[in-house]
C-alpha angles and dihedrals in degrees: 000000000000109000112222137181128177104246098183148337132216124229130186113213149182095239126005097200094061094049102048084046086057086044094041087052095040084053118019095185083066126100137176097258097190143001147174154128143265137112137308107193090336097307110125110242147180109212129186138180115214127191145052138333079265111039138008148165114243111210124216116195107174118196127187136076087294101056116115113243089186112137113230134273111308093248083214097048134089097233118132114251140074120350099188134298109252121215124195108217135173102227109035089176084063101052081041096056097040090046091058100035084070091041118270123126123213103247108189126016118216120249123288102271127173087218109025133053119184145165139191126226127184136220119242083249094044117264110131133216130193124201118209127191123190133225094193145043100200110092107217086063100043090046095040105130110198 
């Protein structure tokens, strides 16, 4: 069997600085390992990878008269596109106080679960990110649907 782990994913949005803060406040251990400019199809950018020496999320921010202004996916809708990212932590309390020390609100908590507790969070300009945190280490009880 190939082993496989996400090592990173790549959002385009409105404003870097206001979604690493979110990042940077969710995981503190976190940095923004690396950053920069350029082009992307000939759209001038500012791009940034936040995270760890193991995973990350890179940052794209475009300007000029061809960036896109366009907000992100209605979460209620039925448009194609990004859902939310989801992050397995150890101490879900802790990415919830920090969260809403710097002024976001959980909008929506996961289902009642015997060996799972979540919670979803959304950026100021709408993408959204849940935070799971596991009772168990046996599989058939974290991944148990009702």
């Amino acid at each position: 069997m190939t082993k496989a782990r996400l090592e990173h994913a790549n959002l385009m949005v409105t404003g870097i600085d206001e979604t690493a803060n979110f990042l940077l406040a969710a995981f503190p251990h976190w940095s923004i390992r690396g950053e920069g400019g350029g082009e992307w199809y000939g759209v001038p950018r500012r791009w940034a990878h936040v995270g760890d020496d193991y995973n990350y999320i890179t940052l794209n921010e475009f300007f000029g008269a061809n960036a896109s202004d366009k907000p992100q996916r209605d979460l209620a809708g039925t448009d194609p596109g990004l859902a939310h990212l989801a992050f397995e932590v150890d101490d879900l309390d802790a990415i919830i106080s920090r969260l809403k020390k710097v002024g976001y609100e959980s909008h929506n908590l996961g289902e009642d679960h015997p060996h799972r507790r979540n919670n979803y969070f959304k950026t100021k300009e709408g993408i959204e990110f849940e935070f799971v945190q596991y009772f168990s280490d046996k599989p058939e009880e974290r991944n148990l649907y009702a």
